[in-house]
C-alpha positions as CSV (number, residue, x, y, z in Angstrom):
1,X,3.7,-12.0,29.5
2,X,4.3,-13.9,32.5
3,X,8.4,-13.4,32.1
4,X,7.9,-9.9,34.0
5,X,7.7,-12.3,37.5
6,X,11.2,-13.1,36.9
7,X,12.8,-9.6,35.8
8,X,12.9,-6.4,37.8
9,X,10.9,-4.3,37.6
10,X,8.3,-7.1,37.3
11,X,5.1,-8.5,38.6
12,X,5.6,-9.0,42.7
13,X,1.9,-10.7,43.0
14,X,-1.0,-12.4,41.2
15,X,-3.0,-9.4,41.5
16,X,-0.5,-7.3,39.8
17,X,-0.9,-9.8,37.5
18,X,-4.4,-10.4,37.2
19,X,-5.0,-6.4,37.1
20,X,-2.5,-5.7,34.1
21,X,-5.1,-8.4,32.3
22,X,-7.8,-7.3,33.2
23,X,-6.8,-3.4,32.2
24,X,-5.0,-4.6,28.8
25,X,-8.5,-6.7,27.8
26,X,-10.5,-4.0,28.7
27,X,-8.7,-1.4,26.5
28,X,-8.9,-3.6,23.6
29,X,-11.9,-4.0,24.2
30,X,-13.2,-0.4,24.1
31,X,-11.6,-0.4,20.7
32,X,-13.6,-2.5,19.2
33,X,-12.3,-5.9,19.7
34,X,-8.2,-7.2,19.2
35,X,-6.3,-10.9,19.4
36,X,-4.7,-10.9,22.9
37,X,-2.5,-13.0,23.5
38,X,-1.1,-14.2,26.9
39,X,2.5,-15.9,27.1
40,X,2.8,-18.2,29.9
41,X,5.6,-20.6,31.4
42,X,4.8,-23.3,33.9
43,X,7.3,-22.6,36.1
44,X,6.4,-18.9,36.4
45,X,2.7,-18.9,36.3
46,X,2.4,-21.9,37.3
47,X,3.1,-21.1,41.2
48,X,-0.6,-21.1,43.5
49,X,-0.2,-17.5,44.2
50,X,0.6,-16.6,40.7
51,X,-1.9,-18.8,38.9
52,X,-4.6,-16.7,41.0
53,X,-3.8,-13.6,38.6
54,X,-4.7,-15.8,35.6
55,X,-7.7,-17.6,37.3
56,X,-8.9,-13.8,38.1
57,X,-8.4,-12.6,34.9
58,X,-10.2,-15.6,33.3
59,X,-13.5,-15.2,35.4
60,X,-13.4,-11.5,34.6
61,X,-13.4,-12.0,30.7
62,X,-15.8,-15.3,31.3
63,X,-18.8,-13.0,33.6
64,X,-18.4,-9.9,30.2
65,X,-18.8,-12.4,27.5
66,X,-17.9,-12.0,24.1
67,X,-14.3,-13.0,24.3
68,X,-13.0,-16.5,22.2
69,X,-10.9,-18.1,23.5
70,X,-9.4,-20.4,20.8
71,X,-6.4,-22.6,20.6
72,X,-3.9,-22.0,17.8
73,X,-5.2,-24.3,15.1
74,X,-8.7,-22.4,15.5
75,X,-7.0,-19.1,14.4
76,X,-5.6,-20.9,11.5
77,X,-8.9,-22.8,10.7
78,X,-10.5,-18.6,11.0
79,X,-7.8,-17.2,9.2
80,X,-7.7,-19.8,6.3
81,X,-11.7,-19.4,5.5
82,X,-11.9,-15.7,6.2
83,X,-8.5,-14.8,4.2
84,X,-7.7,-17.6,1.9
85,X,-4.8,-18.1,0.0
86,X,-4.4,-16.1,-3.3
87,X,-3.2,-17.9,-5.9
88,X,-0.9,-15.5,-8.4
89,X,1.6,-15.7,-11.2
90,X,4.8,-15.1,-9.5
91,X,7.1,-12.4,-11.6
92,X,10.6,-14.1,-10.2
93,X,9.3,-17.1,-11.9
94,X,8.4,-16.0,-15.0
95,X,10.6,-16.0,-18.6
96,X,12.0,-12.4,-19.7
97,X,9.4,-12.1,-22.5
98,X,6.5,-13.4,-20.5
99,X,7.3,-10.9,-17.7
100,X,7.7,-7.4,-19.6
101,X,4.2,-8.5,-21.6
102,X,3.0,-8.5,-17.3
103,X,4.4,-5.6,-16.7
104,X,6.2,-3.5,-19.4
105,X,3.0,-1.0,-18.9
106,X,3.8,-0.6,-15.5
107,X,5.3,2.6,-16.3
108,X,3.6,4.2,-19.3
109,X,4.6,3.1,-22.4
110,X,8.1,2.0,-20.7
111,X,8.7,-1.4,-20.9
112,X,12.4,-0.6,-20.9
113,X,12.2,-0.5,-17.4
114,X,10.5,-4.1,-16.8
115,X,13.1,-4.9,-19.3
116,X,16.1,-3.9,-16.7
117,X,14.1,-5.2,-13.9
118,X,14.4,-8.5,-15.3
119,X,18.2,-8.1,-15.5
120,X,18.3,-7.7,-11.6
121,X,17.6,-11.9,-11.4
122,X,14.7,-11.1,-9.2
123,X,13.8,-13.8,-5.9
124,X,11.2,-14.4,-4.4
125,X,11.0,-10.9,-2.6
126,X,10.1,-9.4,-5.9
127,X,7.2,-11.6,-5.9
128,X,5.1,-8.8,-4.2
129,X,3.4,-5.3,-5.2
130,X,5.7,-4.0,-2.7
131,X,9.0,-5.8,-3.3
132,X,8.4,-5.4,-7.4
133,X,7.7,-2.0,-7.4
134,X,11.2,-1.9,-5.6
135,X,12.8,-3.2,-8.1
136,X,10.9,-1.3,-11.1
137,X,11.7,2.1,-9.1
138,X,15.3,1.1,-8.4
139,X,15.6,1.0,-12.4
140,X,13.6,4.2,-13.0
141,X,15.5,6.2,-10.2
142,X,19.3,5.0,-11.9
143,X,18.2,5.9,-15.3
144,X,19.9,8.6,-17.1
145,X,17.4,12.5,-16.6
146,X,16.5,11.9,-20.4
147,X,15.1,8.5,-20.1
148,X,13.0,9.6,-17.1
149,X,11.8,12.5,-18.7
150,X,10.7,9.9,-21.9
151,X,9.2,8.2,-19.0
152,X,7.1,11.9,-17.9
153,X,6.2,12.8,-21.5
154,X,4.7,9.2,-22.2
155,X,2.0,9.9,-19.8
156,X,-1.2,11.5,-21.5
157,X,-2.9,14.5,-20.7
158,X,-5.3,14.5,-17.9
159,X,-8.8,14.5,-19.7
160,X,-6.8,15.6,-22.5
161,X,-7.2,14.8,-26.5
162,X,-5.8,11.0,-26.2
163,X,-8.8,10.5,-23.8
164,X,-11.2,12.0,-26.0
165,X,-10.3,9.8,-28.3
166,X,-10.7,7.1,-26.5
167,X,-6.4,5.9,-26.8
168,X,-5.4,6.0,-23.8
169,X,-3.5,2.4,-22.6
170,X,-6.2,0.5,-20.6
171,X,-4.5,1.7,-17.2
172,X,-4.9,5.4,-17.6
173,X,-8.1,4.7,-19.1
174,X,-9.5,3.1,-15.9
175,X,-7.2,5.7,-13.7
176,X,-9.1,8.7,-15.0
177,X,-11.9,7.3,-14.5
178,X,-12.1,6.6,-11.5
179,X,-11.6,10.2,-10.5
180,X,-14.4,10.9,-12.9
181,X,-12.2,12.9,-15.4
182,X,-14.2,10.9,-17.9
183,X,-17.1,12.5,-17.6
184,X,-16.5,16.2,-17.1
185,X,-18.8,19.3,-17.6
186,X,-17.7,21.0,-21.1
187,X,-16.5,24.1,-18.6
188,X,-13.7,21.5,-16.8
189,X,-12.6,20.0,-19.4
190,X,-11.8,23.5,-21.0
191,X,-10.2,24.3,-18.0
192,X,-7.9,21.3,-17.7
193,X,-7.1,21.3,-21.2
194,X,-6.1,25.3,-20.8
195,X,-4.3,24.2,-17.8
196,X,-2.2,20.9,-19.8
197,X,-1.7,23.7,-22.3
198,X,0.2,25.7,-20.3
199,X,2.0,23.1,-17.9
200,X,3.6,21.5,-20.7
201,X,4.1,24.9,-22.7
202,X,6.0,26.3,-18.6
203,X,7.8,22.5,-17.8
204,X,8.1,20.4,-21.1
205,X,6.4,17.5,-19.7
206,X,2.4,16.9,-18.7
207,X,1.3,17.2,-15.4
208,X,1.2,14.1,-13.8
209,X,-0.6,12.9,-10.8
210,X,-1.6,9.7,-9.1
211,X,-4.9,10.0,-9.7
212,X,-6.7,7.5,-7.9
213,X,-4.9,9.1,-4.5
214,X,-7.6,12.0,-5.6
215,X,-10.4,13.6,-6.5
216,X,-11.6,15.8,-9.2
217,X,-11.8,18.7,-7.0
218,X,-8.1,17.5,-5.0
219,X,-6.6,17.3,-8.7
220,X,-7.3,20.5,-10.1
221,X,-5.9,22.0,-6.6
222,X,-3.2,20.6,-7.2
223,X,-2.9,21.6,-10.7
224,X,-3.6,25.3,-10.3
225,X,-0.8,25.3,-7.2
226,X,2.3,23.3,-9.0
227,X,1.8,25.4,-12.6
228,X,3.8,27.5,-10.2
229,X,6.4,26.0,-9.2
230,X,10.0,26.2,-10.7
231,X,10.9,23.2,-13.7
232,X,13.1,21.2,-10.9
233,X,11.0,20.9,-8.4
234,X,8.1,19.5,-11.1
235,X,10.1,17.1,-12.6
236,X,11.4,15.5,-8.9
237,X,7.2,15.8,-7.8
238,X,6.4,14.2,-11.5
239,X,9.0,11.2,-10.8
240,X,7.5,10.3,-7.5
241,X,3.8,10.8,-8.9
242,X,4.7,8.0,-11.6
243,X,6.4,5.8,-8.9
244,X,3.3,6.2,-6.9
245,X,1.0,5.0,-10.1
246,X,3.2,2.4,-10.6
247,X,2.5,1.0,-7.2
248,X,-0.8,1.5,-7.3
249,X,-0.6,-0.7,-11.1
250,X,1.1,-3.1,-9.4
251,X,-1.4,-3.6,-6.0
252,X,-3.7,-4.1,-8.6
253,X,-2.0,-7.4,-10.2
254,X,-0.1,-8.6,-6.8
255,X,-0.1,-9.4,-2.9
């Protein structure tokens, strides 16, 4: 920006101008190609010897090619056919039935939660993945220990008998699968059975990861190192595992 010809320490000459430039467009450059933008003011810039610096800086990027320069309805005219506008339901809009059918299943078989959510008269801030899963985890974090662990103990088994038999809700369903817990050797799926087994026999609730963070290989891991650990700590890890899926439900349906 041009401003640092009028503030100390600042530019003193074009060249110091030019150079800067010159330097910042070549970095980006080596990275693989970023918007710079220049600000300029007339009075400033506009000066002979200052207006050199730019002139320098423009033949520079002009003899390398590859550089477009474009005015500001250009980069809306790029942005708008390259990233065009989504067009979604938005949640602060909808009636409380219509919006805990959209998203009651956000948190397994909890539509209590969407339910509260509602209550909160949501804006148009909760009209995002982000700024609804805000609002969803604000209501799941101030309910009472035994309505979160509901929450823990409506989540199935990880390749457990639910999944077998093919009940899982249509999000868990698609979850699991995607780390490919759908279609495991006879040998894992005895082993993550034995290990459900004795999770829930140690803790009271079912182990519960987000599953499409992992792997098959990064979930049994994790399995075999939180059997382990001490009731407490599981339930706080299990509470932020189900916020975490709940985002990821929710990236799936908004901006």
């Amino acid at each position: 920006n041009d401003m640092r010809f009028a503030t100390a320490p600042g530019w003193v000459t074009g060249q110091d101008f030019g150079q800067y430039l010159i330097d910042s467009y070549e970095t980006l450059l080596a990275e693989g190609g970023r918007m710079f933008s220049i600000g300029l003011h007339c009075r400033l810039v506009g000066r002979p010897g200052k207006m050199a610096g730019l002139v320098r800086f423009l033949d520079h990027v002009a003899k390398g090619g590859g550089a477009w320069f474009a005015t500001r309805s250009q980069i809306a005219d790029f942005w708008a056919a390259h990233h065009p506008p989504r067009r979604y339901e938005r949640p602060s809009r909808l009636d409380r039935a219509t919006f805990v059918v959209r998203y009651g299943s956000i948190f397994e078989h909890s539509p209590w939660i969407a339910e509260r959510a509602f209550a909160l008269e949501l804006g148009p801030a909760h009209d995002t993945a982000a700024g609804l899963h805000n609002a969803l985890a604000r209501v799941f974090r101030s309910a009472t220990e035994a309505e979160r662990l509901g929450v823990l103990r409506a989540h199935p088994d990880l390749a457990g008998k639910l999944a077998a038999a093919k009940r899982l809700t249509a999000e868990s369903t698609h979850e699991q699968a995607s780390a490919g817990l759908d279609a495991l050797t006879d040998d894992e799926r005895a082993a993550f059975q034995r290990l459900n087994a004795e999770y829930v026999a140690k803790h009271g609730f079912p182990f519960i990861i987000a599953v499409r963070d992992n792997t098959r290989a990064s979930i049994m891991a994790a399995f075999a190192t939180r059997i382990a650990n001490d009731t407490a700590t599981e339930f706080a890890t299990a509470c932020r595992q189900v916020e975490r899926i709940a985002e990821i439900r929710l990236m799936d349906l908004l901006p």
